[in-house]
C-alpha positions as a Python dict, from the first residue, in 0.01 Angstrom:
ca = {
    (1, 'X'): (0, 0, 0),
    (2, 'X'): (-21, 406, 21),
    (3, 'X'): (-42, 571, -254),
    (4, 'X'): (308, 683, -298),
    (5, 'X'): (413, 344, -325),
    (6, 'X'): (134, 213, -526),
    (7, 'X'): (264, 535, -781),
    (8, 'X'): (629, 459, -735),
    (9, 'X'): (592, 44, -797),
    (10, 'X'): (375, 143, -1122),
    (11, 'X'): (644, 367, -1266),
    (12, 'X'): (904, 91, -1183),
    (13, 'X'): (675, -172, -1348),
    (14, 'X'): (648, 53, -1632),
    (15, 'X'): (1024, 157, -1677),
    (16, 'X'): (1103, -290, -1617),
    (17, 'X'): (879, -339, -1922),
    (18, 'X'): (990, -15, -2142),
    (19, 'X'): (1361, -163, -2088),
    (20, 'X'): (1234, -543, -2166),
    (21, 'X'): (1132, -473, -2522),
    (22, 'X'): (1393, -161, -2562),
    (23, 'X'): (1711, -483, -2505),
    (24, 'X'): (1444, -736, -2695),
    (25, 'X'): (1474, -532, -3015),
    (26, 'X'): (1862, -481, -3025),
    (27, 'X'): (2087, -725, -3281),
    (28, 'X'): (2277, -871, -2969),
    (29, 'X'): (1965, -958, -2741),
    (30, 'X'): (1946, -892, -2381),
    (31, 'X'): (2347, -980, -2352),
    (32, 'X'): (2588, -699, -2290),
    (33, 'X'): (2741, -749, -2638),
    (34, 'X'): (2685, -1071, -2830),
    (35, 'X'): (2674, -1362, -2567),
    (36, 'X'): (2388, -1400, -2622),
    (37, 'X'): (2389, -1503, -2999),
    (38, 'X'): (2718, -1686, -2949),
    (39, 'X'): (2549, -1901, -2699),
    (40, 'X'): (2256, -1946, -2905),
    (41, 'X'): (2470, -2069, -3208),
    (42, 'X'): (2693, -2304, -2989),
    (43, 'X'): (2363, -2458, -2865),
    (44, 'X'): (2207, -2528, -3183),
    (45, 'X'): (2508, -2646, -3386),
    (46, 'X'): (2675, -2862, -3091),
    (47, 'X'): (2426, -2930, -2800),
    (48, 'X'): (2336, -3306, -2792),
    (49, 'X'): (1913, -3388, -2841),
    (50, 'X'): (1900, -3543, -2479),
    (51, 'X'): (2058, -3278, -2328),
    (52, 'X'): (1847, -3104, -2051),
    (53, 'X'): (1743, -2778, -2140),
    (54, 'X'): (1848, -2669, -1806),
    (55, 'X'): (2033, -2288, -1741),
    (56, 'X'): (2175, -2160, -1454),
    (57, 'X'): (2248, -1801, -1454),
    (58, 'X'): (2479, -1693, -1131),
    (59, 'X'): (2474, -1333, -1052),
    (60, 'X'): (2158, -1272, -1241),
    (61, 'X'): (2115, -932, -1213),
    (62, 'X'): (1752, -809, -1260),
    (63, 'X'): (1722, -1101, -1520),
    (64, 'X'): (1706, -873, -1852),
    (65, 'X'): (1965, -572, -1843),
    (66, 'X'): (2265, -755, -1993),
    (67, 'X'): (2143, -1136, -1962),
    (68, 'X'): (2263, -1406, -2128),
    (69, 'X'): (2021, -1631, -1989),
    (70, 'X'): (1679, -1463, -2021),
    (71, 'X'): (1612, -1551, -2406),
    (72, 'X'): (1662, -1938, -2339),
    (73, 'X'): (1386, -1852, -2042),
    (74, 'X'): (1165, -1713, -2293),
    (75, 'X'): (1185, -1993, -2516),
    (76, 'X'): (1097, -2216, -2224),
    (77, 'X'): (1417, -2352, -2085),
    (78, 'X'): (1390, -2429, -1719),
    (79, 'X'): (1633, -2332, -1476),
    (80, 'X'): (1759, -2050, -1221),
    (81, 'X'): (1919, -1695, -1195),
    (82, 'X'): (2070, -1673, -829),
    (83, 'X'): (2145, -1311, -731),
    (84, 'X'): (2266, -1189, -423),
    (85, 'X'): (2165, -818, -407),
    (86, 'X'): (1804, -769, -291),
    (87, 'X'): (1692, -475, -506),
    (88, 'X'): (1773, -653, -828),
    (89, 'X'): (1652, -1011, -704),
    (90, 'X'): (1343, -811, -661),
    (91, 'X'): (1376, -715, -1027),
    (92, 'X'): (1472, -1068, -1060),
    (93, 'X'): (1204, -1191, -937),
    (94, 'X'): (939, -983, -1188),
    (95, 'X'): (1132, -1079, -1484),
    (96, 'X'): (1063, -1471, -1406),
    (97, 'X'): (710, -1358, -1322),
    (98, 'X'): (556, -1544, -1635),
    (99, 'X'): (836, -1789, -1670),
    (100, 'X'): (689, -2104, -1525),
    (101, 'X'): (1031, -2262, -1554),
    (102, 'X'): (1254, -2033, -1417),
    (103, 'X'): (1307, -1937, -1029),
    (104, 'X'): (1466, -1648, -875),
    (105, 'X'): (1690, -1730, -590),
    (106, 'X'): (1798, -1482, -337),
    (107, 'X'): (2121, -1610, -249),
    (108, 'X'): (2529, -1544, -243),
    (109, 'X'): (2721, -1790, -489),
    (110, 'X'): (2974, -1895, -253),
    (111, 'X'): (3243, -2228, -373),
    (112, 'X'): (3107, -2305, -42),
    (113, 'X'): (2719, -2352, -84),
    (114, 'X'): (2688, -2336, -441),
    (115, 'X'): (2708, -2735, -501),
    (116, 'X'): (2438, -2779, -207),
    (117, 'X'): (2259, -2487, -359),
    (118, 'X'): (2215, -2600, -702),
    (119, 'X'): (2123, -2987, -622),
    (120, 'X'): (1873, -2864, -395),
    (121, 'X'): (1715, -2693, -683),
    (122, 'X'): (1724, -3017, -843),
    (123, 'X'): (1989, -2901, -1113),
    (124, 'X'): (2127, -3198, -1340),
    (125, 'X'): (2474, -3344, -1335),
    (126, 'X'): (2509, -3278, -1693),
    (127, 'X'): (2284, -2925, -1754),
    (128, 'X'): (2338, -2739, -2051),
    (129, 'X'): (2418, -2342, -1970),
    (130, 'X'): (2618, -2167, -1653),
    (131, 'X'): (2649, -1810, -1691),
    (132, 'X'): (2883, -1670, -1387),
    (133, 'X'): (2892, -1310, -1344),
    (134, 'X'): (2945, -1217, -1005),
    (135, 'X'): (3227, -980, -1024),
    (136, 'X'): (3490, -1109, -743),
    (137, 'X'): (3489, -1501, -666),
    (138, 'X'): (3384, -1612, -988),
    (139, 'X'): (3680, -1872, -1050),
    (140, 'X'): (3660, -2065, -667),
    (141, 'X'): (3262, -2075, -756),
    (142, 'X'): (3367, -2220, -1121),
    (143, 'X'): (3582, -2441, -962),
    (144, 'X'): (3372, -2582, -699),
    (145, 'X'): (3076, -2618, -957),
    (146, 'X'): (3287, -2827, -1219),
    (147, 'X'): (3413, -3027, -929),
    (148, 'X'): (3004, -3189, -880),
    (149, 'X'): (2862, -3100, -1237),
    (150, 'X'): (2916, -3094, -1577),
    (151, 'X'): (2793, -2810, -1765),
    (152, 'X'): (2792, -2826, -2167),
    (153, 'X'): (2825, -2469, -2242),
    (154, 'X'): (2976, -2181, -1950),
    (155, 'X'): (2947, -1857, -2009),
    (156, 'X'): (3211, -1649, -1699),
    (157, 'X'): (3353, -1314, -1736),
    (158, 'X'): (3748, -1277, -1719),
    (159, 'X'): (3970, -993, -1618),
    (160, 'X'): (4020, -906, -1996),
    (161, 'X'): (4260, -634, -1918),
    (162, 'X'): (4562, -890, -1832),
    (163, 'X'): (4666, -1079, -2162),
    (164, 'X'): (4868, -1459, -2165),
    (165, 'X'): (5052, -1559, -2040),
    (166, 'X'): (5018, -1362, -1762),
    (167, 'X'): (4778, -1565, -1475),
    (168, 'X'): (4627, -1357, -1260),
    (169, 'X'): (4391, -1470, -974),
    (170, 'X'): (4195, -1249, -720),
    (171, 'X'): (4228, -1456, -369),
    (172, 'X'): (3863, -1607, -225),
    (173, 'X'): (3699, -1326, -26),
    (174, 'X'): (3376, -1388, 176),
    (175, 'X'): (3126, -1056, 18),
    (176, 'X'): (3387, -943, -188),
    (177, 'X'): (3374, -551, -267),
    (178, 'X'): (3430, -461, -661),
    (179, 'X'): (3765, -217, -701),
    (180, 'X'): (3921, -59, -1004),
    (181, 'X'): (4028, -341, -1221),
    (182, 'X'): (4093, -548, -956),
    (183, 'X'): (3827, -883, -956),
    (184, 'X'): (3823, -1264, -1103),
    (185, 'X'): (4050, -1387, -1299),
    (186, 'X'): (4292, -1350, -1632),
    (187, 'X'): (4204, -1558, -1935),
    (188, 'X'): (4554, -1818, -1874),
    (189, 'X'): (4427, -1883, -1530),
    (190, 'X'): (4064, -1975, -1721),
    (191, 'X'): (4266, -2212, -1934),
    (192, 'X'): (4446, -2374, -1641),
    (193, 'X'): (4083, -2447, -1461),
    (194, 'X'): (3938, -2587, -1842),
    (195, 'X'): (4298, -2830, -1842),
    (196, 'X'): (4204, -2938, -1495),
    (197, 'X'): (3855, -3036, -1559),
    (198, 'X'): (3866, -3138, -1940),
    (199, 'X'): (3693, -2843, -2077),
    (200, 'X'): (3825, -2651, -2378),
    (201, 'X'): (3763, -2239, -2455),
    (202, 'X'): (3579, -2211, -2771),
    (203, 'X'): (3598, -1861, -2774),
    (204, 'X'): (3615, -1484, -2620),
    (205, 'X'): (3371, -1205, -2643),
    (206, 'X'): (3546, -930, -2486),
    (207, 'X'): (3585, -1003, -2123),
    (208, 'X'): (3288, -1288, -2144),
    (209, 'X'): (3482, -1675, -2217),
    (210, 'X'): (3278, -1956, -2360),
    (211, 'X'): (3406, -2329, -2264),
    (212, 'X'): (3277, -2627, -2279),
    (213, 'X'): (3387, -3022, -2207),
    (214, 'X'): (3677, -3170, -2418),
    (215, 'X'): (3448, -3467, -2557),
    (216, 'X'): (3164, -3225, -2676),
    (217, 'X'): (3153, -3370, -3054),
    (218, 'X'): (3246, -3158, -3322),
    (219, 'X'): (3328, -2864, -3062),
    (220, 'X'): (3592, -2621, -3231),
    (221, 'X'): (3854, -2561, -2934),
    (222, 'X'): (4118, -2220, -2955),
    (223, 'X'): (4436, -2176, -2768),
    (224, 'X'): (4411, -1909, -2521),
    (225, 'X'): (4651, -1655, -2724),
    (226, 'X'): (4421, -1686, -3013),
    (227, 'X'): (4097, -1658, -2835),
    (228, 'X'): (4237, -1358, -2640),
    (229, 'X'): (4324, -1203, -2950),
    (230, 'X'): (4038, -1253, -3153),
    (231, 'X'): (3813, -1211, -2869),
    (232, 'X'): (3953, -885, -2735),
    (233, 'X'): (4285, -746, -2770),
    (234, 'X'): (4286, -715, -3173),
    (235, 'X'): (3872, -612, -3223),
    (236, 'X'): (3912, -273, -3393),
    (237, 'X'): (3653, -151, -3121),
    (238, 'X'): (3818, -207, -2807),
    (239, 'X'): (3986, 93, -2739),
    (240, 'X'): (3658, 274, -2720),
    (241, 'X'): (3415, 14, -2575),
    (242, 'X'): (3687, -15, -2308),
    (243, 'X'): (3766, 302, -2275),
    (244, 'X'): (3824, 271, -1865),
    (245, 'X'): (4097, 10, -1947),
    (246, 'X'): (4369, 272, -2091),
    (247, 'X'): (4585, 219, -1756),
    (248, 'X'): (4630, -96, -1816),
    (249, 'X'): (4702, -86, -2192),
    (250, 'X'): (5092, -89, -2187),
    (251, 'X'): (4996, -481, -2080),
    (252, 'X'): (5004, -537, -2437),
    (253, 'X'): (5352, -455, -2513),
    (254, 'X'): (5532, -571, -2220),
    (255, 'X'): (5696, -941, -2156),
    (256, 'X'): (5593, -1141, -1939),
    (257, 'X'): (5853, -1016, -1636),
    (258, 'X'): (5792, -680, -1694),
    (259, 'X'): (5422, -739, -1742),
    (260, 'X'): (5437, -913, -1363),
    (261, 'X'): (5619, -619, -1235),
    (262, 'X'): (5383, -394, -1422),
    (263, 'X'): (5051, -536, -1235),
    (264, 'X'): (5264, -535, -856),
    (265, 'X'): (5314, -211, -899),
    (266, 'X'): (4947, -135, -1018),
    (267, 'X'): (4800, -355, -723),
    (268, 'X'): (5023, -291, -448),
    (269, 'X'): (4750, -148, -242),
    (270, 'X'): (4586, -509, -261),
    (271, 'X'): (4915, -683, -214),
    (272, 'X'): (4870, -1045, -65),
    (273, 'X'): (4551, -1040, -197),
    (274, 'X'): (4555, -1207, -543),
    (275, 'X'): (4781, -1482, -709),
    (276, 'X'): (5060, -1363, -988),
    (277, 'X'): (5264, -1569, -1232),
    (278, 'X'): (5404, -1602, -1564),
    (279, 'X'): (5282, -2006, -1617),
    (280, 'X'): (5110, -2281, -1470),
    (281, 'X'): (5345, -2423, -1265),
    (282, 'X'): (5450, -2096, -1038),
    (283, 'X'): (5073, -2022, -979),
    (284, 'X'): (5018, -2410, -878),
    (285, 'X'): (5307, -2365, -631),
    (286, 'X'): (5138, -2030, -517),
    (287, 'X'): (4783, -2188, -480),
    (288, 'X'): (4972, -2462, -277),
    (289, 'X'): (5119, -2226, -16),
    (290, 'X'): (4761, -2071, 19),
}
């Protein structure tokens, strides 16, 4: 290694470990807001003893900045982060450094591989925390993962700009390219997947949903209005930690139709790529015909 790069890798190492104990020390944790301490109180008041403390964090970033997963690694849960871009899987990779139990995996979460992916790594039927953040595909990777395993507690970001009823669905796109509001899925379409696979939403933190199976015991359940409202559109804060979301406000006070014609209008350069309806059974037909 020249010297250059022996410099540039110890400012890096540096800068990794100023930012691990600068997130450490906030109220909310590593997480973006407070996943992290939601996830932490769901496990300890409704996680069963024999569970397996098992995570799997999907789009893992560089395993600290905004993690929901890295303070159960800490506290010795075993597990993976998978993460697709190389620069940050190489951040990935230092964060798990001195986490015996965790592995970085340089891969793309695809509904395709991820079922393979994850039983190679020896992942149990029935582990205890997915956390799915990978910006595009996120509900045909859900989907495909609750098809083989059971997860007590996910953690997967939503669309939170479009409000129920409204089900909006971004179509499956191999390496999927992040546009302006325009990516995963709406909260209604969240709560179609949960009544397909037995799974209930216990709540929203902005645009991050918590669910978790129907016959967890003494598991607190919300309908999606309510979680949608407490969870985003009525926190006094919104407006300004969302600040980039203003185009899409007047969601809020339009009905459903107008809401539908609202968001064709808004995506008609992506037109034919994403799914649209006002209730279940339109966006079933719609999934149908592909």
């Amino acid at each position: 290694m020249n010297l250059a790069k022996a410099a540039s890798y110890c400012v890096e190492s540096l800068e990794y470990s100023l930012q691990r104990v600068r997130y450490s020390l906030r109220p909310q944790g590593f997480s973006h807001s407070s996943e992290e301490r939601i996830l932490s109180k769901h496990i300890e008041e409704l996680l069963p003893q024999d569970a397996p403390k098992t995570v799997v964090d999907i789009g893992a970033g560089n395993g600290v900045r905004w993690s929901n997963t890295y303070s159960l690694f800490l506290q010795g849960w075993k597990g993976a982060g998978v993460e697709a871009d190389e620069r940050k899987f190489v951040q990935l990779q230092r964060a798990y450094r001195n986490l015996p139990n965790a592995r970085a995996v340089h891969e793309s979460a695809d509904p395709d591989n991820i079922v393979s992916l994850l039983k190679s790594l020896d992942i149990e039927q029935n582990f205890s925390v997915l956390s799915l953040d990978i910006d595009g595909n996120d509900y045909w990777v859900l989907k495909a993962i609750l098809s083989e395993f059971r997860p007590t507690f996910v953690v997967t970001e939503i669309n939170e700009k479009i409000p129920p009823p409204l089900r909006f669905l971004f179509k499956y796109e191999h390496n999927p390219q992040l546009r302006h509001h325009f990516f995963g899925y709406s909260i209604s379409v969240l709560e179609d997947l949960c009544e397909e696979f037995g799974y209930g939403v216990l709540e929203l933190e902005y645009n991050n949903a918590f669910i978790a199976p129907r016959e967890l015991k003494a598991a607190k359940f919300l309908d999606t209005e309510k979680a949608y409202a407490l969870g985003y559109r009525d926190r006094p804060d919104r407006k300004q930690r969302f600040a980039s979301n203003h185009d899409m406000e007047a969601l809020h006070s339009l009905s459903p139709t107008k809401g539908i014609a609202f968001l064709r209008d808004f995506y008609s350069k992506e037109s034919g790529k994403y799914y649209l309806a006002t209730n279940r059974e339109m966006l079933a037909m719609q999934l149908e015909k592909g």
